[in-house]
C-alpha positions in Angstrom: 96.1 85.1 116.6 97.3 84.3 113.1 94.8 84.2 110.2 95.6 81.8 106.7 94.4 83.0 103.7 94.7 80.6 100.1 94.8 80.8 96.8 94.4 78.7 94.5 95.0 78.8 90.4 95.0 77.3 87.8 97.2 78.6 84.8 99.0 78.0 81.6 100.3 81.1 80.9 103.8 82.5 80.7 105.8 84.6 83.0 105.8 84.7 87.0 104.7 87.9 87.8 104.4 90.5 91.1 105.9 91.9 93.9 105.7 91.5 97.7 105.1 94.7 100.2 104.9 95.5 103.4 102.1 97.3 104.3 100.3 98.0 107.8 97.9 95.8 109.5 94.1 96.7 109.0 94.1 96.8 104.9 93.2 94.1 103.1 95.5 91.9 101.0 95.6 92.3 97.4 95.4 88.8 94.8 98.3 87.9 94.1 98.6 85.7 90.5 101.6 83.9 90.2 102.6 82.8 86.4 105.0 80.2 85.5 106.3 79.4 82.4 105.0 75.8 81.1 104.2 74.3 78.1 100.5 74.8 77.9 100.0 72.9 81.2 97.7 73.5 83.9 99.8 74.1 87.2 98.0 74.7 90.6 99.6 77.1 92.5 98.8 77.6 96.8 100.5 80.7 98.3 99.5 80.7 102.1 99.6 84.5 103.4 100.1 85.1 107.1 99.0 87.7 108.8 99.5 88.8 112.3 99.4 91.6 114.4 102.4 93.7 113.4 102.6 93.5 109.5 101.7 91.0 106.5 102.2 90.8 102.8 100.2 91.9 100.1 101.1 91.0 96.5 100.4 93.2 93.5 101.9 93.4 90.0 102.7 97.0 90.4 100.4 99.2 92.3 102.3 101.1 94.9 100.3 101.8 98.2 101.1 105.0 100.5 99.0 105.8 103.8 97.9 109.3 104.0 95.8 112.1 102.7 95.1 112.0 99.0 94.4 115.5 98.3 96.9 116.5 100.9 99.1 114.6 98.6 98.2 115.5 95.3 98.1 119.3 97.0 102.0 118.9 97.7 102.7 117.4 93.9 102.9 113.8 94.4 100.5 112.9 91.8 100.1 114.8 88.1 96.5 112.6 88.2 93.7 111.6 91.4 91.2 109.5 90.6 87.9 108.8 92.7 84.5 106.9 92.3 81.4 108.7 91.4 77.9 107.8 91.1 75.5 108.6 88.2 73.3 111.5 89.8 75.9 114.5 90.1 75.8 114.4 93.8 79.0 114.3 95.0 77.8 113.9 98.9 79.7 111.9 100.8 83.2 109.9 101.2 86.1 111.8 99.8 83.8 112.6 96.9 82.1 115.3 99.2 85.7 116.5 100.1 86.5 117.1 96.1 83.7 118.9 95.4 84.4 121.2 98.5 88.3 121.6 97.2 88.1 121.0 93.7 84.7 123.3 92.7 85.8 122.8 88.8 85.6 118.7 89.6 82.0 119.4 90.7 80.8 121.2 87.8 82.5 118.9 85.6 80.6 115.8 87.1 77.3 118.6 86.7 78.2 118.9 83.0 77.1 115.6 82.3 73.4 113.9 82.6 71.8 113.1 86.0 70.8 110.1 86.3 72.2 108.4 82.8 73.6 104.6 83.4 75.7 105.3 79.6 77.9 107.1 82.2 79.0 103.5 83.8 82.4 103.2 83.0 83.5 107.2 81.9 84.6 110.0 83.5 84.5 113.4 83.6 87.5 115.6 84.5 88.8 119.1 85.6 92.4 121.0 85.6 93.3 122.5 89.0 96.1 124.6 89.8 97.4 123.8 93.5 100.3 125.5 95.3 102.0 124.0 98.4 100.5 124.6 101.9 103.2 126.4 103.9 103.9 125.0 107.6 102.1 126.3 110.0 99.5 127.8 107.0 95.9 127.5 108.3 92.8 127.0 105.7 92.5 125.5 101.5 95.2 126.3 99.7 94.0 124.7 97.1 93.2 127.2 93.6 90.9 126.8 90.6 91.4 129.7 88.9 94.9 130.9 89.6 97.0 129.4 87.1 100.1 130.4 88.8 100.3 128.4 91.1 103.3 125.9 91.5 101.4 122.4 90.4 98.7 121.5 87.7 96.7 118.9 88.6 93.9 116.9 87.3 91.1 115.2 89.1 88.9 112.6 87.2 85.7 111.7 88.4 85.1 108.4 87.1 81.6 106.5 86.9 81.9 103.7 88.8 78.2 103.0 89.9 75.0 104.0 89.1 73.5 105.0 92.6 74.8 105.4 96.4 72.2 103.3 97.8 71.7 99.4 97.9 69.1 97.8 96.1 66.4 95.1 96.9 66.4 92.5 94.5 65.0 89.2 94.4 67.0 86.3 93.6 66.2 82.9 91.5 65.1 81.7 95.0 62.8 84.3 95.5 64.6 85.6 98.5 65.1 89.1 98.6 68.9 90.3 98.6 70.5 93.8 98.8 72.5 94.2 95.8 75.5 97.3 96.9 76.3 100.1 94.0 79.5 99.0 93.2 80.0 98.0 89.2 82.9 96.3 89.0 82.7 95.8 85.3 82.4 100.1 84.9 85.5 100.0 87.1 87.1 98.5 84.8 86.2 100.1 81.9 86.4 103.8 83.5 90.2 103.0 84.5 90.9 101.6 80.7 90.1 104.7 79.4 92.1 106.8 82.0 94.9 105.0 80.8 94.5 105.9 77.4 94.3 109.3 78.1 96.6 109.6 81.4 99.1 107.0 80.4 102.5 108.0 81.7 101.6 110.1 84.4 101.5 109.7 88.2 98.1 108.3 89.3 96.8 108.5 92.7 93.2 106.8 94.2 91.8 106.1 97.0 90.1 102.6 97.5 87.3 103.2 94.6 84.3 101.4 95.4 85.4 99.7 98.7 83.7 102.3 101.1 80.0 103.2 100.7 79.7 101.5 97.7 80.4 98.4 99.1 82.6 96.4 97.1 85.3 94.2 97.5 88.6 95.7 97.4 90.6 92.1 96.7 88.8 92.4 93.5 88.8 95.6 92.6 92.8 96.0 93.2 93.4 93.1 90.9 91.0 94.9 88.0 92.9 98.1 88.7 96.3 96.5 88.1 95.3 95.1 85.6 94.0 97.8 83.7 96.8 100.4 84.9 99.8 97.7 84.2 102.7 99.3 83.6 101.7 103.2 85.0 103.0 105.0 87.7 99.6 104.4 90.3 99.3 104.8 93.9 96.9 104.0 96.2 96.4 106.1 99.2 94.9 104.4 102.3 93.2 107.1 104.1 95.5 108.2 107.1 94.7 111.7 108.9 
């Protein structure tokens, strides 16, 4: 059975911009912002996206999104940079977070270099340089190296600080009802990946869906704030895909 999705907008800015994709069913389409050029007049624009059973479209400006194994990827050399989602307490314990520090030791103790438990962390990150080399076929077991620096690929993994905790809070609302607030920080996702590009501009960049798991957040807004922030880099999502 078909599902309609719409969105509106109002805008006076300048160009048309973004791209259509296929991707498979079961992710989640991405906001698409369509831009005409007008002079300084509000136009309301209605796309109508259509998905079924076999494939729909998602619309991005340029994020390019893969389905597989991110450090399986970034192990073979398909990314220079991976970024994931960390919270504020050094823990590292769960989500593909856990599978870093298992990996990527020097990611761990980079996170553990900075202070538990400090909310100035919202929107930074800490980083480490590994040295991978690919896994041959047939090779059982990590082939994944810290220390040996001759190994085929260099590649960094940046832990940035996109929420504070890993658990939701109980808040209570101007009603007086009490609501669980999730840890996602959408404004310290947006912050952390403007300062990755300063640093990592011009190199590939690879993610995984940063505070759309555990952290509960919603990944139509959190693509849009990554595409915004990463416009005009080399980035890849990776939808998780054994």
């Amino acid at each position: 059975m078909n599902k309609e999705l719409y969105h509106r907008e109002r805008e006076n800015s300048s160009n048309c911009v973004g791209e259509i994709r296929h991707i498979r069913p079961g992710d989640i389409s991405i906001p698409f912002l369509r831009r005409f050029r007008s002079q300084s007049i509000a136009i309301e624009v209605l796309l109508k996206v259509v998905f079924s059973s076999q494939t729909f479209l998602a619309f991005t400006n340029n994020m390019k999104i893969v389905h597989g194994d991110l450090l399986s990827m970034a192990q073979q050399g398909d990314f220079d940079v991976i970024i994931h989602g960390c919270n504020c307490f050094n823990t590292m314990g769960a989500g593909i977070a856990k599978s870093i520090k298992q990996n990527f030791p020097s990611a761990y103790k980079a996170d553990c270099q900075t202070r538990e438990g400090n909310p100035d962390k919202l929107g930074t990150y800490s980083s480490a340089e590994v040295f991978c080399h690919p896994r041959l076929p047939g090779q059982r077991g990590q082939s994944m190296h810290d220390e040996l620096e001759i190994q085929h690929h260099k590649l960094t993994v940046v832990n940035a600080y996109t929420q504070y905790g890993w658990k939701p809070t109980i808040k209570t609302n101007r009603r007086g009802q009490r609501v669980h607030v999730m840890p996602v920080n959408y404004d310290a996702i947006r912050l952390a990946f403007r300062n990755i590009k300063q640093e990592f501009s011009g190199r590939r960049l690879g993610y995984p869906k940063i505070g759309a798991g555990l952290a509960g957040g919603n990944w139509d807004i959190i693509a849009r704030i990554i595409d915004e922030e990463l416009r005009g880099e080399d980035h890849t999502l990776v939808v998780y895909q054994p």
